[in-house]
Structure formats: structure tokens, C-alpha cells
Rosetta silent file (secondary structure, phi, psi, omega in degrees, C-alpha in Angstrom):
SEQUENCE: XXXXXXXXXXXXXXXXXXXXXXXXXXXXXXXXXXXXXXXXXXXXXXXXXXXXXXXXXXXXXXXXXXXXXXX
SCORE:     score description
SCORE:     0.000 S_00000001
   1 L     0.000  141.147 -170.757  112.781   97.611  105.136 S_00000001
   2 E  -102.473   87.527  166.903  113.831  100.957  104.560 S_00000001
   3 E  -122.027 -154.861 -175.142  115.833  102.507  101.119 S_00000001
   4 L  -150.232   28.962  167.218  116.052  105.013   98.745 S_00000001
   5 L  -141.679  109.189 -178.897  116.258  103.130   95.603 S_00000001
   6 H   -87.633    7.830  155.021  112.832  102.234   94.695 S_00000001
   7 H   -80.036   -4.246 -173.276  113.807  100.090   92.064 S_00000001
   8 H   -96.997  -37.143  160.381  115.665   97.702   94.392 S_00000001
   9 H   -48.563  -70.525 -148.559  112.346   97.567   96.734 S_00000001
  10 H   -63.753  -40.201  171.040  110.103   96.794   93.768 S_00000001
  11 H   -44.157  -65.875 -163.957  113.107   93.569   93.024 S_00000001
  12 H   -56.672  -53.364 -174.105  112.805   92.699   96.457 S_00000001
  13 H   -65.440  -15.157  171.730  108.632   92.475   96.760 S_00000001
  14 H   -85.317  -22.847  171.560  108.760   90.517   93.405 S_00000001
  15 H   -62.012  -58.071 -173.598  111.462   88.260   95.439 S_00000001
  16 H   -50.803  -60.833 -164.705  108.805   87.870   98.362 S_00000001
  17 H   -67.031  -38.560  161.866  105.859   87.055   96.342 S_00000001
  18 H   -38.994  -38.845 -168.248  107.674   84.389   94.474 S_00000001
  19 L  -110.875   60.863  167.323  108.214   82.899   97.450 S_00000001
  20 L    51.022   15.730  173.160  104.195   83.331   98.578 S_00000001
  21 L   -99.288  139.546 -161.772  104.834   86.478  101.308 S_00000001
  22 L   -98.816  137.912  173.446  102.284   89.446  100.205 S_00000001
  23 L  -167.460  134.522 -178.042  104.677   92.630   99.826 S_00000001
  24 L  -119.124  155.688  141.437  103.945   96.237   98.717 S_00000001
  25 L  -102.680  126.745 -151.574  105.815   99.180   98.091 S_00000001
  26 L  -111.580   64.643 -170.337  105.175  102.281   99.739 S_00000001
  27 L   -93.328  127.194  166.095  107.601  105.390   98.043 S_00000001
  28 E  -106.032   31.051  178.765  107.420  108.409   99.815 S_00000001
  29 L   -71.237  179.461 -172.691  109.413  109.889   97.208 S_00000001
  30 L  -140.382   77.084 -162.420  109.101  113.838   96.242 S_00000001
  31 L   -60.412  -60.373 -148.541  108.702  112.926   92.346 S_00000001
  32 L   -61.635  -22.253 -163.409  108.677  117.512   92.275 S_00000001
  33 L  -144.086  118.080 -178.597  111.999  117.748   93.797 S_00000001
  34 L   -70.984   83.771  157.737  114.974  114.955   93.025 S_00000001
  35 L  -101.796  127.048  179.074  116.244  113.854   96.509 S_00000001
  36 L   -98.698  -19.937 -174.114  118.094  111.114   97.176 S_00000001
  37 L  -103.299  163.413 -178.179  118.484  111.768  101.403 S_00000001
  38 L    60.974 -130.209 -146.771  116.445  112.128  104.151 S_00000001
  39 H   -99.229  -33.217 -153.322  112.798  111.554  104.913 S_00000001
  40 H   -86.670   12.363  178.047  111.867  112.845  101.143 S_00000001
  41 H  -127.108   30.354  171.873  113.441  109.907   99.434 S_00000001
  42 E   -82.050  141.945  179.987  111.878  107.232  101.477 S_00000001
  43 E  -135.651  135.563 -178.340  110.870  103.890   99.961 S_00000001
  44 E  -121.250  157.584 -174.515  109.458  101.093  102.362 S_00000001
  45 L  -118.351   70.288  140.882  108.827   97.389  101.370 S_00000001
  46 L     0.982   90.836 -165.529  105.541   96.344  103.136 S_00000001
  47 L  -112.762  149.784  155.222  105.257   92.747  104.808 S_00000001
  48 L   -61.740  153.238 -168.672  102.025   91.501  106.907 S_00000001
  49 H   -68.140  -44.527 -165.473  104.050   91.609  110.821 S_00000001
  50 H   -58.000  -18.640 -132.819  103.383   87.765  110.925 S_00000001
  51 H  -136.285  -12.364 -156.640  105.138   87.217  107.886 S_00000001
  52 H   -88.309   -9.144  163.559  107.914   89.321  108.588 S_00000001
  53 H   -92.128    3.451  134.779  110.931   86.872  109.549 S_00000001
  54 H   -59.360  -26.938  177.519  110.113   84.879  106.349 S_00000001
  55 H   -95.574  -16.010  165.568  110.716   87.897  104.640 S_00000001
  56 L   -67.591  -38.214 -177.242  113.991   89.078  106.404 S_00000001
  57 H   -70.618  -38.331 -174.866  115.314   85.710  105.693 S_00000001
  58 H   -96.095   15.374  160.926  114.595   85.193  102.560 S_00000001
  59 H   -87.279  -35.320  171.686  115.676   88.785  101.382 S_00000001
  60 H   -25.603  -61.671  178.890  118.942   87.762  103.828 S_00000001
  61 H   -70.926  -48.658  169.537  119.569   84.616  101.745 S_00000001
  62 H   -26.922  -84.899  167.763  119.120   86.459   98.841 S_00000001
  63 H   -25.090  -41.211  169.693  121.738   88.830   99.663 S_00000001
  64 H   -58.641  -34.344 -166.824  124.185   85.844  101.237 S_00000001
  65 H   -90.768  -20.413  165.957  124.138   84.603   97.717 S_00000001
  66 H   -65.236  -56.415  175.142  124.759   87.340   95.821 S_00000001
  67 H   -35.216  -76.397  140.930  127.953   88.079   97.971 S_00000001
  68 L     1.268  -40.780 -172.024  129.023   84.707   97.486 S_00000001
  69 L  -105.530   -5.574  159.831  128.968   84.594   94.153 S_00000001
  70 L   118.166  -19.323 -156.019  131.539   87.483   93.401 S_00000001
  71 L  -106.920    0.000    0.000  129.023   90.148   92.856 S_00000001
């Protein structure tokens, strides 16, 4: 997974490891220069490959539920 809000990554990899999937975050941010676009505001959310359609799903379901719920 790809964004550019690394507080929403750092949600998500505490969502994985609750549910026992190993997940880092990897910001490629430019702390020196405030960007929010392009390559200098990248933040990626780190899965093992084997692991990684447990972790699309259950960030999925997340998302399905929030939606669902009005918000």
C-alpha cells in the first residue's frame, strides 16, 4: 500500500498486527521540505508477500465497515 498520510499507514500496521500479520512502515518523506505529492511524500505499509491477501482483506474489511457505518 501506497499513501501520503503517514499517520493513516502507522493505523493501518497497528490494524495488521492485531490481527497477527507483521507490518512496517517505510516513509520516504522529505521531513526538510513539506510535500504532500509526488515521489517525496511517499509512505508504504510493508507486508511479508505471503501474507499479503490477509492484509488487503483485512485493511478492505476495515474500510467496508467504516463506510457502512456513516463515516
Amino acid at each position: 500500500m501506497r499513501t501520503s498520510d503517514e499517520l493513516e499507514a502507522r493505523w493501518q500496521a497497528d490494524l495488521l498486527r492485531e490481527s497477527g500479520i507483521e507490518a512496517q512502515v517505510l516513509s520516504q518523506k522529505d521531513r526538510a521540505n513539506v510535500v504532500t505529492f509526488g515521489g517525496l511524500s511517499v509512505v508504504r505499509l510493508l507486508v511479508p508477500a505471503f501474507r499479503l491477501e490477509d492484509a488487503l482483506g483485512r485493511i478492505g474489511r476495515e474500510a467496508g465497515h467504516g463506510e457502512g457505518e456513516g463515516t
